[in-house]
C-alpha beads as a LAMMPS data file, in Angstrom:
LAMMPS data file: protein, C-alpha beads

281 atoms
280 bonds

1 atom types
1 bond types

-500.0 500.0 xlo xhi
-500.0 500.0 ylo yhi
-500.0 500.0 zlo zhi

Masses

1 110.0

Atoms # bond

1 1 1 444.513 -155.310 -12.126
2 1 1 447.975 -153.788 -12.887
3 1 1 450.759 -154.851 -10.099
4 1 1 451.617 -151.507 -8.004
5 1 1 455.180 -152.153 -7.456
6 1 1 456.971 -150.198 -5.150
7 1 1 459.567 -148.668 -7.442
8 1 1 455.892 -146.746 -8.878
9 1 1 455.301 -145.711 -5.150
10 1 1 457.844 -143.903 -4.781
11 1 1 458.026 -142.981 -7.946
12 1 1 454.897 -141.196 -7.018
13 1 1 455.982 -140.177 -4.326
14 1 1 458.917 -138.382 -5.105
15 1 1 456.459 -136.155 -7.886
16 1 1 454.388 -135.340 -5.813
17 1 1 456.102 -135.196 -2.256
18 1 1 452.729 -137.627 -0.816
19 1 1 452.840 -140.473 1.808
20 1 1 454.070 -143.288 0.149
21 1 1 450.569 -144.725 1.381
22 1 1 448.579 -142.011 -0.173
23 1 1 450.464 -142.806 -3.840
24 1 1 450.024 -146.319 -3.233
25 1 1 446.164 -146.148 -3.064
26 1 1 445.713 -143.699 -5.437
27 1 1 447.967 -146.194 -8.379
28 1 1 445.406 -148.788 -6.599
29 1 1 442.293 -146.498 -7.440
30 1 1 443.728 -145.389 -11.189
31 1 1 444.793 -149.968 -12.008
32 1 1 448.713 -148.664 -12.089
33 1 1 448.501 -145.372 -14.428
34 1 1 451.099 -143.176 -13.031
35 1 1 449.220 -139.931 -14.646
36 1 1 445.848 -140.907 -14.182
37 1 1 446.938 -141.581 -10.002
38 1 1 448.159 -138.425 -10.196
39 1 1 444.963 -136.750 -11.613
40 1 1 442.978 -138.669 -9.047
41 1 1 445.428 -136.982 -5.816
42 1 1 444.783 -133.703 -7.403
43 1 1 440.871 -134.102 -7.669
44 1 1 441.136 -135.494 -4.180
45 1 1 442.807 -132.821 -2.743
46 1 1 440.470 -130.251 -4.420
47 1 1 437.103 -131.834 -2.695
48 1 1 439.516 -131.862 0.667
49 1 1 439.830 -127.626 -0.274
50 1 1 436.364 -127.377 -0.331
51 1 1 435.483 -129.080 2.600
52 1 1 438.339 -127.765 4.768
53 1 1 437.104 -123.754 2.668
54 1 1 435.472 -122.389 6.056
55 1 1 438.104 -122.767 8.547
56 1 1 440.006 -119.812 10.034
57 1 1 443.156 -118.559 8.376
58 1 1 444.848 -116.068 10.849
59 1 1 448.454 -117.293 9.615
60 1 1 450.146 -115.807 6.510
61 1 1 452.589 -113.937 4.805
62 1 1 452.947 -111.450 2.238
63 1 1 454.123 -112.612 -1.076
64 1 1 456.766 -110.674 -3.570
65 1 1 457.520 -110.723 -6.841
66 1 1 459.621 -108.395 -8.952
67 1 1 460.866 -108.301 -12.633
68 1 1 464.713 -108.317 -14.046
69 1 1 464.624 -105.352 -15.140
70 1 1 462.674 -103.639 -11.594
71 1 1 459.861 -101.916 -13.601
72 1 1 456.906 -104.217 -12.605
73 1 1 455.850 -106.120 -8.994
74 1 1 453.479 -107.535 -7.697
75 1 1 452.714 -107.902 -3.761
76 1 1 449.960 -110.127 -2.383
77 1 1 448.829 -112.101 0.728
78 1 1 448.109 -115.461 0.988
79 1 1 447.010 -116.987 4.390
80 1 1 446.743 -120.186 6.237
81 1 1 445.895 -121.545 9.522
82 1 1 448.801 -121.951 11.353
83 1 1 452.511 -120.255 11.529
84 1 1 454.318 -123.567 10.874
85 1 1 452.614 -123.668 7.510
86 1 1 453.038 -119.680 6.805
87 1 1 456.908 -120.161 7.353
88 1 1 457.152 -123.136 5.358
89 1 1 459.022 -123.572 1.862
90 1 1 456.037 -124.965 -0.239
91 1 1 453.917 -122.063 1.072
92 1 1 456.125 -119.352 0.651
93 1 1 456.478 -120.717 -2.709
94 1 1 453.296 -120.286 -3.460
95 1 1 453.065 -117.064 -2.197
96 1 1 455.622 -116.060 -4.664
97 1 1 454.132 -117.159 -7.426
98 1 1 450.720 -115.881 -6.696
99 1 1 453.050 -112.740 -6.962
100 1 1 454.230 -113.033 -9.872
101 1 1 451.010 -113.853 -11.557
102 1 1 449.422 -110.486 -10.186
103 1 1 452.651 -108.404 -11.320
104 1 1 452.576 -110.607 -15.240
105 1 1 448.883 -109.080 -15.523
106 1 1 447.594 -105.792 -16.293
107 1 1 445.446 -104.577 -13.524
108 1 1 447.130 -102.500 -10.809
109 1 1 444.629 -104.224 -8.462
110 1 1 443.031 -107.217 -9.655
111 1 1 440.638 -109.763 -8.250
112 1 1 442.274 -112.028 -5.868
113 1 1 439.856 -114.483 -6.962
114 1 1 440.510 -114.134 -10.735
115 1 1 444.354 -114.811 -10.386
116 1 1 443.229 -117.911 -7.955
117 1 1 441.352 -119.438 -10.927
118 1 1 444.390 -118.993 -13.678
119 1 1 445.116 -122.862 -14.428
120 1 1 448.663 -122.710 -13.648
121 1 1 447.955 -121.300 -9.618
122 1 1 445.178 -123.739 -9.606
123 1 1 447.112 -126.500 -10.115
124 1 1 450.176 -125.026 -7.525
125 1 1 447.349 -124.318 -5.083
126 1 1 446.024 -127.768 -5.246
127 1 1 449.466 -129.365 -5.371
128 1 1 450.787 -127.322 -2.364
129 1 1 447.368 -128.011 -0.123
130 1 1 448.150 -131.874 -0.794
131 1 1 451.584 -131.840 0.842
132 1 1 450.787 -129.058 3.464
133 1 1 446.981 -130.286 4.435
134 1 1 446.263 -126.778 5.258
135 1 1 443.425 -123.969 4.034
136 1 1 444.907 -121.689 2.470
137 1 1 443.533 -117.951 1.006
138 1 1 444.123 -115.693 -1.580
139 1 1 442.903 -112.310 -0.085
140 1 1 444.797 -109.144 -1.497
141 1 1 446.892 -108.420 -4.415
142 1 1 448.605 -105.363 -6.407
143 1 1 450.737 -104.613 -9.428
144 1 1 452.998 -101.524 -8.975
145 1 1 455.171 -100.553 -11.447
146 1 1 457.544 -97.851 -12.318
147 1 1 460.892 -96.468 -13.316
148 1 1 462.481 -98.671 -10.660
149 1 1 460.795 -100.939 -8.287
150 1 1 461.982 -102.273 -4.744
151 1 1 460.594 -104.499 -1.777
152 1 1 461.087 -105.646 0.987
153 1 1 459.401 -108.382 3.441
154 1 1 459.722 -107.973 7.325
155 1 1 461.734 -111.365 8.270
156 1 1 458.473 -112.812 9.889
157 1 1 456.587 -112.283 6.309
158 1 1 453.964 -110.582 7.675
159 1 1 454.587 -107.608 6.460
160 1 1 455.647 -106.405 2.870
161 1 1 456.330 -102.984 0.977
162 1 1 456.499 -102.809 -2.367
163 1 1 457.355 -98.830 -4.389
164 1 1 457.803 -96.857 -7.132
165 1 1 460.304 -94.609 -8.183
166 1 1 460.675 -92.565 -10.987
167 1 1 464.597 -92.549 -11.443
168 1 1 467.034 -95.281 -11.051
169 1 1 468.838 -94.293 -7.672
170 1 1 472.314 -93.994 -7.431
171 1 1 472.261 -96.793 -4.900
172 1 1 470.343 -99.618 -4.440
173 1 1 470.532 -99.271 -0.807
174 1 1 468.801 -96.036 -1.332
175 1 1 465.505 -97.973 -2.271
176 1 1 465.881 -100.740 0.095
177 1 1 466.331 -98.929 2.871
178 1 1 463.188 -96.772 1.468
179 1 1 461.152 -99.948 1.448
180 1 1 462.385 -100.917 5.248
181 1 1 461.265 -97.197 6.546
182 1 1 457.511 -97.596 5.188
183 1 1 457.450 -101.491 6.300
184 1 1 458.308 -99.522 10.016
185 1 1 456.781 -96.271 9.725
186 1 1 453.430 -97.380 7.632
187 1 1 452.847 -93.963 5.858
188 1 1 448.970 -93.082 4.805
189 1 1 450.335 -91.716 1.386
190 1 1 453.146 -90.797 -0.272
191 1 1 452.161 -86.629 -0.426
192 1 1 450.046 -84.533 1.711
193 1 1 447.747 -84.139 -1.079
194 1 1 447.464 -88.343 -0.669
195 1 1 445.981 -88.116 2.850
196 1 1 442.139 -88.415 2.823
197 1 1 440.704 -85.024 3.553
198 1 1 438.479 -86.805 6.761
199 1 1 441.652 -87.679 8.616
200 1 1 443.369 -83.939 8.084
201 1 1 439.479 -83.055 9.106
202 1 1 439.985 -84.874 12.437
203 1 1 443.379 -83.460 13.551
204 1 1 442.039 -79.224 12.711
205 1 1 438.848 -80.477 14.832
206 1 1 441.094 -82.230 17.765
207 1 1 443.213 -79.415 17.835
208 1 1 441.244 -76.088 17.912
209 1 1 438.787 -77.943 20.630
210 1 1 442.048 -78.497 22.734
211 1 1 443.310 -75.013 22.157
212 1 1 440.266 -73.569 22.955
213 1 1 439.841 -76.010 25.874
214 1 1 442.556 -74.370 27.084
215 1 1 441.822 -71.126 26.732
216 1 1 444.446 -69.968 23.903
217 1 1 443.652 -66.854 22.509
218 1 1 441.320 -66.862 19.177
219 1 1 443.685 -64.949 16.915
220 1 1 446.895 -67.652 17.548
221 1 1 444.354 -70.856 17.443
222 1 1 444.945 -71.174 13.896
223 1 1 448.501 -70.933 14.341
224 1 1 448.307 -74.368 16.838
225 1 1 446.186 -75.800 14.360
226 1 1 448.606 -75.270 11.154
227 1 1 451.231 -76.896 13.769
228 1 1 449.432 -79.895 14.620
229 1 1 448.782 -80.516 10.815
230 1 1 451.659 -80.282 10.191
231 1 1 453.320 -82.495 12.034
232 1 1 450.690 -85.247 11.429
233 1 1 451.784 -85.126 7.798
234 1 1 454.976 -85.249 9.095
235 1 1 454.352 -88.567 10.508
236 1 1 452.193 -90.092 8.304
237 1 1 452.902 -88.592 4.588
238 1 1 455.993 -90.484 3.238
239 1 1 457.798 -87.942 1.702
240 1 1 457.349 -85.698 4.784
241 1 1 458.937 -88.016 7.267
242 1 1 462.296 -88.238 8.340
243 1 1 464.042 -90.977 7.309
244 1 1 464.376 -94.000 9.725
245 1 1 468.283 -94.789 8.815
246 1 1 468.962 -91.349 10.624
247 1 1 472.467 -93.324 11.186
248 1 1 472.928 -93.536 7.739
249 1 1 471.496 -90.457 5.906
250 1 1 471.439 -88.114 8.681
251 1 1 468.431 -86.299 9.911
252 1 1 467.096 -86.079 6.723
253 1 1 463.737 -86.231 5.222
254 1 1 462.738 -89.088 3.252
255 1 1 462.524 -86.178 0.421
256 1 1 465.759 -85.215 0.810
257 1 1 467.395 -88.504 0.725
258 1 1 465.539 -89.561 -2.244
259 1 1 466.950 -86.179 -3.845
260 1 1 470.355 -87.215 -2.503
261 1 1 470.465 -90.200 -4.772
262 1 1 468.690 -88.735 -7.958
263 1 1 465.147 -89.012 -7.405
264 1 1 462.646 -86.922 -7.325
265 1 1 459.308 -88.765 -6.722
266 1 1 458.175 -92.399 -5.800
267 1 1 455.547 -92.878 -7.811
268 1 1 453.805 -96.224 -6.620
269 1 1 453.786 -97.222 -2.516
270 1 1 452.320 -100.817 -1.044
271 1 1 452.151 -101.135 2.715
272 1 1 450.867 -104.913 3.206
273 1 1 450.347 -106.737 5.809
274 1 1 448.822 -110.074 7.125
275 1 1 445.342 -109.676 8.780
276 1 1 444.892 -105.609 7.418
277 1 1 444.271 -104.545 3.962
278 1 1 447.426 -102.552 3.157
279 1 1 447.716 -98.995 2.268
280 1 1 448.539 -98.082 -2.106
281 1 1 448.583 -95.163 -4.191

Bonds

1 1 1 2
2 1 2 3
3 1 3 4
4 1 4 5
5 1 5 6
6 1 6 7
7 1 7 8
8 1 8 9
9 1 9 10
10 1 10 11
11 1 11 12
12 1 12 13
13 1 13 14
14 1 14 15
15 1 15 16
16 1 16 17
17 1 17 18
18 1 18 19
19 1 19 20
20 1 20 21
21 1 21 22
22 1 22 23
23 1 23 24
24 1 24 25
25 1 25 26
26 1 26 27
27 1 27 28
28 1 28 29
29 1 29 30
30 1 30 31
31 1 31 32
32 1 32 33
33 1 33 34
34 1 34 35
35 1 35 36
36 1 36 37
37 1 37 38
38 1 38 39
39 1 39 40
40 1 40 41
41 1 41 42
42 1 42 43
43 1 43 44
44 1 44 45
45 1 45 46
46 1 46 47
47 1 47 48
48 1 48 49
49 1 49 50
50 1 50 51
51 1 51 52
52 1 52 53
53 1 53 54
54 1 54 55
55 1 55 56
56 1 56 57
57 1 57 58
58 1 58 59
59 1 59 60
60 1 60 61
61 1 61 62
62 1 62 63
63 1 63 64
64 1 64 65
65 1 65 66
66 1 66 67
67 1 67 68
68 1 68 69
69 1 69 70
70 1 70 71
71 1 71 72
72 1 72 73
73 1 73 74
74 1 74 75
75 1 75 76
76 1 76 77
77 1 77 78
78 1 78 79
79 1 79 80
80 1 80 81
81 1 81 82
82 1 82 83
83 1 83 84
84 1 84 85
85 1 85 86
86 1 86 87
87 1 87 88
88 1 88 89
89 1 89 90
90 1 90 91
91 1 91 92
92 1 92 93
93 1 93 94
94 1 94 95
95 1 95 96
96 1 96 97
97 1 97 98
98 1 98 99
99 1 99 100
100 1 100 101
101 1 101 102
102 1 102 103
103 1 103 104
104 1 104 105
105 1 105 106
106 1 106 107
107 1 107 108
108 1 108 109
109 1 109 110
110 1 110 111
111 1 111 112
112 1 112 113
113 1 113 114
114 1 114 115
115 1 115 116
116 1 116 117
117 1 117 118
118 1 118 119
119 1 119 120
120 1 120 121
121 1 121 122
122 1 122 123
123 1 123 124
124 1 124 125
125 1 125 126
126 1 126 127
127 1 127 128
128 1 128 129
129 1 129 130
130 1 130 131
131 1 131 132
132 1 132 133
133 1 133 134
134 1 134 135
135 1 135 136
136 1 136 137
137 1 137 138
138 1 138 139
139 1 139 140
140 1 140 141
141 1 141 142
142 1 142 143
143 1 143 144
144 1 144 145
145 1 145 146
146 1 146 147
147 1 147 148
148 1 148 149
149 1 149 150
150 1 150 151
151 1 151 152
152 1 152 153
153 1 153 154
154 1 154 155
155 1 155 156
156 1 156 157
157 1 157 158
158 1 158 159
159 1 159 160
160 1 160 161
161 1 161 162
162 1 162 163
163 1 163 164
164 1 164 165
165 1 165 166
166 1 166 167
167 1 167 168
168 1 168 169
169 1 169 170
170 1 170 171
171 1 171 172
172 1 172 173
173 1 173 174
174 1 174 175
175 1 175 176
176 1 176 177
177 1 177 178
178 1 178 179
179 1 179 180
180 1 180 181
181 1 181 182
182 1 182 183
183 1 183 184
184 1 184 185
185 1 185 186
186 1 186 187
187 1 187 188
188 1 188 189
189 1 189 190
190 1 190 191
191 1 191 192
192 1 192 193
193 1 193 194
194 1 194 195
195 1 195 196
196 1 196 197
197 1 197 198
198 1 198 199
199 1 199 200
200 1 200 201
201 1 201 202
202 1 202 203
203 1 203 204
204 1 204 205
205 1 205 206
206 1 206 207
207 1 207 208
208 1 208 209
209 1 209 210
210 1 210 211
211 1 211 212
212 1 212 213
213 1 213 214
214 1 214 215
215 1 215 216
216 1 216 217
217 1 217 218
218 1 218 219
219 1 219 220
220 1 220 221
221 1 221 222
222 1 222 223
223 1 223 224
224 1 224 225
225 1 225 226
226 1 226 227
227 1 227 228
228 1 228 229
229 1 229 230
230 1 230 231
231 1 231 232
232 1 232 233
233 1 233 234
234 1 234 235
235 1 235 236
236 1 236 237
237 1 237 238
238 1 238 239
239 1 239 240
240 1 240 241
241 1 241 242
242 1 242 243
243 1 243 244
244 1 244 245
245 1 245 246
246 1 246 247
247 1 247 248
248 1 248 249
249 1 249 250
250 1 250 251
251 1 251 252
252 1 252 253
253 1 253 254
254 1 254 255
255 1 255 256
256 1 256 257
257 1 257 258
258 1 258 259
259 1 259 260
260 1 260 261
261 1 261 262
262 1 262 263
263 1 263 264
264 1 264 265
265 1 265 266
266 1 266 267
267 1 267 268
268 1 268 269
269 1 269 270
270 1 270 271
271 1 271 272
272 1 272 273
273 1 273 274
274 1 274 275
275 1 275 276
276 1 276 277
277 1 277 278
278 1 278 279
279 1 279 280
280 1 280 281
Protein backbone atom coordinates (compact mmCIF):
# COMPACT_ATOMS: atom_id res chain seq x y z
CA UNK A 1 0.00 0.00 0.00
CA UNK A 2 1.12 3.54 -1.04
CA UNK A 3 2.31 5.77 2.16
CA UNK A 4 -0.49 8.64 2.67
CA UNK A 5 1.74 11.34 3.75
CA UNK A 6 0.38 14.27 5.12
CA UNK A 7 1.64 16.83 2.63
CA UNK A 8 -1.22 14.56 0.19
CA UNK A 9 -3.81 15.28 3.03
CA UNK A 10 -3.86 18.41 2.80
CA UNK A 11 -3.15 18.49 -0.42
CA UNK A 12 -6.56 17.02 -0.63
CA UNK A 13 -7.78 18.94 1.44
CA UNK A 14 -7.15 22.19 0.21
CA UNK A 15 -9.00 20.85 -3.46
CA UNK A 16 -11.58 19.94 -2.13
CA UNK A 17 -12.18 22.06 1.15
CA UNK A 18 -12.86 18.23 3.20
CA UNK A 19 -11.80 17.27 6.80
CA UNK A 20 -8.40 16.49 6.63
CA UNK A 21 -9.79 13.05 8.06
CA UNK A 22 -12.24 12.58 5.32
CA UNK A 23 -9.14 13.06 2.53
CA UNK A 24 -7.07 10.93 4.56
CA UNK A 25 -9.41 7.86 4.30
CA UNK A 26 -10.48 8.37 1.08
CA UNK A 27 -6.22 8.38 -0.29
CA UNK A 28 -6.48 5.20 2.21
CA UNK A 29 -9.53 3.69 0.20
CA UNK A 30 -8.02 4.81 -3.52
CA UNK A 31 -3.77 3.10 -2.18
CA UNK A 32 -2.51 7.02 -2.48
CA UNK A 33 -4.08 8.19 -6.02
CA UNK A 34 -4.80 11.76 -5.50
CA UNK A 35 -7.54 11.65 -8.51
CA UNK A 36 -8.89 8.42 -7.97
CA UNK A 37 -9.49 9.70 -3.83
CA UNK A 38 -11.03 12.36 -5.27
CA UNK A 39 -13.45 10.36 -7.54
CA UNK A 40 -14.19 8.15 -4.58
CA UNK A 41 -15.36 11.65 -2.20
CA UNK A 42 -17.46 12.58 -5.10
CA UNK A 43 -19.24 9.08 -5.50
CA UNK A 44 -19.49 9.18 -1.75
CA UNK A 45 -21.09 12.24 -1.47
CA UNK A 46 -23.57 11.38 -4.29
CA UNK A 47 -24.99 8.06 -2.35
CA UNK A 48 -24.99 10.64 0.89
CA UNK A 49 -27.51 12.99 -1.76
CA UNK A 50 -29.60 10.24 -2.22
CA UNK A 51 -30.03 9.13 1.07
CA UNK A 52 -30.28 12.58 2.69
CA UNK A 53 -33.03 13.32 -1.04
CA UNK A 54 -36.30 13.30 1.27
CA UNK A 55 -35.57 15.72 3.89
CA UNK A 56 -37.26 19.13 4.11
CA UNK A 57 -35.75 22.11 2.36
CA UNK A 58 -37.63 25.28 3.64
CA UNK A 59 -34.23 27.39 3.38
CA UNK A 60 -33.12 29.03 0.10
CA UNK A 61 -32.43 31.74 -2.03
CA UNK A 62 -33.00 32.91 -5.38
CA UNK A 63 -30.16 32.67 -7.75
CA UNK A 64 -29.10 35.45 -10.60
CA UNK A 65 -27.32 35.47 -13.45
CA UNK A 66 -26.99 38.07 -16.17
CA UNK A 67 -24.88 38.50 -19.40
CA UNK A 68 -22.16 41.42 -20.33
CA UNK A 69 -23.92 42.73 -22.60
CA UNK A 70 -27.68 42.66 -20.33
CA UNK A 71 -29.69 40.90 -23.12
CA UNK A 72 -30.06 37.40 -21.49
CA UNK A 73 -30.72 36.16 -17.52
CA UNK A 74 -31.53 33.67 -15.94
CA UNK A 75 -33.28 33.54 -12.32
CA UNK A 76 -33.75 30.32 -10.36
CA UNK A 77 -34.21 28.89 -6.81
CA UNK A 78 -32.27 26.55 -5.18
CA UNK A 79 -33.15 25.43 -1.57
CA UNK A 80 -31.72 23.83 1.45
CA UNK A 81 -32.53 22.99 4.91
CA UNK A 82 -31.36 25.50 6.98
CA UNK A 83 -30.60 29.50 6.73
CA UNK A 84 -26.93 29.12 7.73
CA UNK A 85 -26.44 27.06 4.61
CA UNK A 86 -28.82 29.41 2.29
CA UNK A 87 -26.54 32.45 3.32
CA UNK A 88 -23.44 30.71 2.84
CA UNK A 89 -20.67 31.40 0.06
CA UNK A 90 -20.46 27.82 -1.48
CA UNK A 91 -24.28 27.85 -1.75
CA UNK A 92 -24.85 31.04 -3.11
CA UNK A 93 -22.31 30.01 -5.50
CA UNK A 94 -24.08 27.48 -6.64
CA UNK A 95 -27.06 29.23 -6.92
CA UNK A 96 -25.38 31.44 -9.35
CA UNK A 97 -24.29 29.13 -11.48
CA UNK A 98 -27.41 27.12 -11.67
CA UNK A 99 -28.29 30.67 -13.07
CA UNK A 100 -26.24 30.98 -15.45
CA UNK A 101 -26.75 27.58 -16.88
CA UNK A 102 -30.64 28.30 -17.25
CA UNK A 103 -29.90 31.88 -18.89
CA UNK A 104 -26.75 29.95 -21.46
CA UNK A 105 -29.80 27.66 -22.69
CA UNK A 106 -32.59 28.21 -24.92
CA UNK A 107 -35.79 27.57 -23.15
CA UNK A 108 -37.46 30.55 -21.47
CA UNK A 109 -38.54 27.98 -18.83
CA UNK A 110 -36.77 24.85 -18.74
CA UNK A 111 -36.82 21.76 -16.59
CA UNK A 112 -35.23 22.33 -13.33
CA UNK A 113 -34.34 18.83 -13.46
CA UNK A 114 -32.71 18.89 -16.94
CA UNK A 115 -30.22 21.77 -16.00
CA UNK A 116 -29.58 19.62 -12.57
CA UNK A 117 -28.31 16.72 -14.74
CA UNK A 118 -25.83 18.98 -17.13
CA UNK A 119 -22.31 17.39 -16.07
CA UNK A 120 -20.77 20.54 -15.13
CA UNK A 121 -23.82 21.42 -12.18
CA UNK A 122 -23.59 17.83 -11.36
CA UNK A 123 -20.31 17.87 -10.45
CA UNK A 124 -20.73 21.65 -8.50
CA UNK A 125 -23.80 20.12 -6.86
CA UNK A 126 -21.96 17.15 -5.63
CA UNK A 127 -18.84 19.13 -4.75
CA UNK A 128 -20.81 21.84 -2.82
CA UNK A 129 -23.11 19.05 -0.81
CA UNK A 130 -19.60 17.51 0.33
CA UNK A 131 -18.38 20.66 2.08
CA UNK A 132 -21.90 21.95 3.16
CA UNK A 133 -23.52 18.32 4.23
CA UNK A 134 -26.80 19.74 3.39
CA UNK A 135 -29.92 18.68 0.83
CA UNK A 136 -30.12 20.84 -1.44
CA UNK A 137 -33.01 21.44 -4.49
CA UNK A 138 -33.27 22.67 -7.73
CA UNK A 139 -37.01 23.73 -7.96
CA UNK A 140 -37.69 26.73 -10.44
CA UNK A 141 -35.88 28.33 -13.19
CA UNK A 142 -36.34 31.03 -16.15
CA UNK A 143 -34.48 32.65 -19.00
CA UNK A 144 -35.65 36.25 -19.74
CA UNK A 145 -34.15 38.13 -22.19
CA UNK A 146 -34.45 41.38 -23.93
CA UNK A 147 -33.19 44.71 -25.14
CA UNK A 148 -31.78 45.32 -21.66
CA UNK A 149 -32.03 43.14 -18.70
CA UNK A 150 -31.83 44.04 -14.84
CA UNK A 151 -32.18 42.23 -11.33
CA UNK A 152 -32.20 42.51 -8.31
CA UNK A 153 -32.14 40.10 -5.07
CA UNK A 154 -33.83 41.27 -1.74
CA UNK A 155 -30.63 41.29 0.75
CA UNK A 156 -32.04 38.11 2.55
CA UNK A 157 -32.02 36.20 -1.05
CA UNK A 158 -35.27 35.18 -0.79
CA UNK A 159 -36.59 37.06 -3.12
CA UNK A 160 -35.43 37.94 -6.77
CA UNK A 161 -36.77 40.00 -9.89
CA UNK A 162 -35.45 39.64 -12.95
CA UNK A 163 -37.05 42.11 -16.41
CA UNK A 164 -37.12 43.04 -19.69
CA UNK A 165 -36.94 46.12 -21.39
CA UNK A 166 -37.09 47.02 -24.76
CA UNK A 167 -34.74 50.19 -24.83
CA UNK A 168 -31.56 50.82 -23.09
CA UNK A 169 -32.64 53.44 -20.33
CA UNK A 170 -31.03 56.52 -19.94
CA UNK A 171 -30.04 55.43 -16.46
CA UNK A 172 -29.24 52.42 -14.99
CA UNK A 173 -30.86 53.41 -11.87
CA UNK A 174 -33.96 53.61 -13.89
CA UNK A 175 -34.00 49.68 -14.18
CA UNK A 176 -32.74 48.94 -10.82
CA UNK A 177 -34.93 50.77 -9.08
CA UNK A 178 -37.67 49.07 -11.54
CA UNK A 179 -36.49 45.69 -10.36
CA UNK A 180 -36.64 46.86 -6.43
CA UNK A 181 -40.49 48.15 -6.97
CA UNK A 182 -41.73 44.59 -8.34
CA UNK A 183 -39.38 42.66 -5.66
CA UNK A 184 -41.84 45.08 -3.11
CA UNK A 185 -44.93 45.50 -4.91
CA UNK A 186 -45.14 41.77 -6.60
CA UNK A 187 -47.23 42.79 -9.72
CA UNK A 188 -49.60 39.87 -11.38
CA UNK A 189 -48.45 41.12 -14.92
CA UNK A 190 -46.89 43.64 -16.56
CA UNK A 191 -50.40 45.02 -18.59
CA UNK A 192 -53.96 44.76 -17.77
CA UNK A 193 -54.40 42.58 -20.64
CA UNK A 194 -51.66 40.18 -18.47
CA UNK A 195 -54.08 39.69 -15.54
CA UNK A 196 -55.98 36.35 -15.77
CA UNK A 197 -59.54 37.10 -16.71
CA UNK A 198 -60.78 34.88 -13.25
CA UNK A 199 -59.13 37.37 -10.94
CA UNK A 200 -60.68 40.69 -12.88
CA UNK A 201 -63.89 38.12 -12.69
CA UNK A 202 -63.64 38.16 -8.87
CA UNK A 203 -63.23 41.92 -8.19
CA UNK A 204 -66.71 42.92 -10.89
CA UNK A 205 -68.43 39.99 -8.72
CA UNK A 206 -67.10 41.44 -5.14
CA UNK A 207 -68.00 44.70 -6.11
CA UNK A 208 -71.54 44.86 -7.65
CA UNK A 209 -72.66 42.32 -4.62
CA UNK A 210 -71.29 45.10 -2.21
CA UNK A 211 -72.89 47.90 -4.13
CA UNK A 212 -75.95 46.29 -4.30
CA UNK A 213 -75.60 45.16 -0.66
CA UNK A 214 -75.77 48.49 -0.05
CA UNK A 215 -78.39 49.55 -1.84
CA UNK A 216 -76.63 51.84 -4.65
CA UNK A 217 -78.77 52.59 -7.32
CA UNK A 218 -78.71 50.07 -10.51
CA UNK A 219 -77.88 52.64 -13.16
CA UNK A 220 -74.39 53.97 -11.14
CA UNK A 221 -73.43 50.14 -10.07
CA UNK A 222 -71.43 49.83 -13.06
CA UNK A 223 -69.81 52.98 -12.46
CA UNK A 224 -68.43 51.43 -8.75
CA UNK A 225 -67.57 48.47 -10.54
CA UNK A 226 -65.31 50.19 -13.43
CA UNK A 227 -63.73 51.96 -10.15
CA UNK A 228 -62.90 49.02 -8.25
CA UNK A 229 -61.27 47.48 -11.45
CA UNK A 230 -59.59 49.87 -11.86
CA UNK A 231 -57.80 50.39 -9.10
CA UNK A 232 -57.02 46.64 -8.68
CA UNK A 233 -55.03 46.97 -11.90
CA UNK A 234 -53.69 49.77 -10.40
CA UNK A 235 -52.20 47.74 -7.75
CA UNK A 236 -51.40 44.75 -9.26
CA UNK A 237 -50.59 45.47 -13.18
CA UNK A 238 -46.95 46.78 -13.30
CA UNK A 239 -47.18 49.36 -15.63
CA UNK A 240 -50.30 50.73 -13.87
CA UNK A 241 -48.74 51.25 -10.50
CA UNK A 242 -47.15 54.10 -9.15
CA UNK A 243 -43.77 53.90 -8.74
CA UNK A 244 -42.37 52.99 -5.23
CA UNK A 245 -39.26 55.64 -5.37
CA UNK A 246 -42.11 58.36 -5.18
CA UNK A 247 -38.96 60.31 -3.52
CA UNK A 248 -37.15 59.96 -6.48
CA UNK A 249 -39.44 60.09 -9.58
CA UNK A 250 -42.30 61.79 -8.11
CA UNK A 251 -45.79 60.49 -8.05
CA UNK A 252 -45.40 58.94 -11.12
CA UNK A 253 -46.55 55.81 -12.69
CA UNK A 254 -44.23 53.11 -13.31
CA UNK A 255 -45.32 53.98 -17.13
CA UNK A 256 -44.38 57.24 -16.92
CA UNK A 257 -41.05 56.82 -15.43
CA UNK A 258 -40.11 54.20 -17.79
CA UNK A 259 -41.13 56.88 -20.57
CA UNK A 260 -39.03 59.39 -18.63
CA UNK A 261 -35.88 57.48 -19.36
CA UNK A 262 -36.65 56.23 -23.01
CA UNK A 263 -38.64 53.25 -22.70
CA UNK A 264 -41.58 52.31 -23.75
CA UNK A 265 -42.33 48.67 -22.70
CA UNK A 266 -40.69 45.96 -20.39
CA UNK A 267 -40.99 43.18 -22.22
CA UNK A 268 -40.01 40.16 -19.85
CA UNK A 269 -40.95 40.34 -15.74
CA UNK A 270 -39.75 37.48 -12.99
CA UNK A 271 -41.13 37.83 -9.49
CA UNK A 272 -39.30 34.84 -7.53
CA UNK A 273 -39.32 33.90 -4.45
CA UNK A 274 -38.27 31.10 -1.95
CA UNK A 275 -41.16 28.72 -0.94
CA UNK A 276 -43.82 30.28 -3.96
CA UNK A 277 -43.53 29.72 -7.58
CA UNK A 278 -42.91 33.25 -8.89
CA UNK A 279 -44.97 35.23 -11.20
CA UNK A 280 -43.41 35.62 -15.45
CA UNK A 281 -44.66 36.84 -18.58
Amino acid sequence: MAQITAALVKQLRESTGLPMMECKHALTESDGDFDKAKDWLRKRHRGKLEERAGRQTGEGRIGIYIDEARKIGGVIELCCETAPVAKNELFVNLANAFARKVAQGSEESPDPAAIRDDPEIDALFVETYGKLRETMNFVQCRRVTGEYVASYVHHDGKTGVMLALDAVPGSDAVAADLCMHAAFTQPLAIEKDGVPAEEVEKVRSYAREAALAEGKPENIVEKIIQGKVNAFFGEKVLMEQLHARNDVYGKKKVRQVLADAGVSAVTGLTVMKVGTVGNGE
